[in-house]
N, C-alpha and C positions, 0 to 999 in steps of 0.2 A: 355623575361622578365629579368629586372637583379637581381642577388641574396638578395638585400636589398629586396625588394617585396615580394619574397619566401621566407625569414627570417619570415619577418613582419608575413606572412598569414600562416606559420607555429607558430608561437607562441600566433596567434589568435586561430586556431583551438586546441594548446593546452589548452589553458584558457580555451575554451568554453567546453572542455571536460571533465575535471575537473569541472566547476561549475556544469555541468550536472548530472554528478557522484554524488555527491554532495546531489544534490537535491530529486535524485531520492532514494538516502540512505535517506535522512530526511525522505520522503517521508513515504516510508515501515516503519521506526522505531515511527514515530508521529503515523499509524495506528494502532500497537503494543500498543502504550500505550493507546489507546483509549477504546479497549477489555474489560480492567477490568468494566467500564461504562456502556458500552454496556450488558457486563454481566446483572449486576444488573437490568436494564432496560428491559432487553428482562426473566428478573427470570430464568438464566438457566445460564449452567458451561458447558465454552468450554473443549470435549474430545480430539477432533484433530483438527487439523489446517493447509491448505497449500495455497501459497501465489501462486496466478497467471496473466497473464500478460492474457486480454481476450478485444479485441479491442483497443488496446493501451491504457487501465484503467487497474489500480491494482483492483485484485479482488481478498478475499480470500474464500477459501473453509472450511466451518465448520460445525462439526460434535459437537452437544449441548443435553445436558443433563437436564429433569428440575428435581423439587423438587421430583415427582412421579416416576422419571426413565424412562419415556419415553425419547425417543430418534430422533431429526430430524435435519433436513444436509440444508445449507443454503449458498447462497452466498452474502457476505458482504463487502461492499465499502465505507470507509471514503472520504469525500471531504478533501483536503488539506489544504484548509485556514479554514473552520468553524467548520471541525471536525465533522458535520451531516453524519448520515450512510444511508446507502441505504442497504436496505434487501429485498432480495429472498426468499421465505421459498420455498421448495419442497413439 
């Protein structure tokens, strides 16, 4: 191979690693802002929250509060483009 080639396909896989960075941050912070929605929607106030990677989908873990003080743990996934959630309840 001559080194233009291994330039080239070195400055490809930087780009593409970066866009991917990238995305995968918009990703996590677009789900973030969807919560306060989702709040209101499901009548209840996130206590805790933890983000996890579970079959190569973001998936987070949360611990929700309603009006009564009851308390239950669920797992929740935004889509990316439509912003629809996908709920678990335990």
């Amino acid at each position: 191979m001559n080194n233009n080639f291994r330039a080239y396909v070195a400055f490809l896989a930087s780009v593409l690693m970066i866009f991917f960075t990238y995305w995968g941050c918009q990703r996590i912070l677009k789900s973030a802002a969807d919560f306060p929605k989702w709040e209101s929607r499901n009548n209840c106030r996130i206590i805790h929250k933890e983000y996890s990677m579970f079959w190569r989908r973001g998936w987070h873990r949360v611990m929700v509060e309603d009006s009564s003080g009851n308390r239950q743990s669920a797992w929740v996934r935004f889509s990316f483009f439509t912003g629809k959630d996908t709920t678990v309840w335990d």
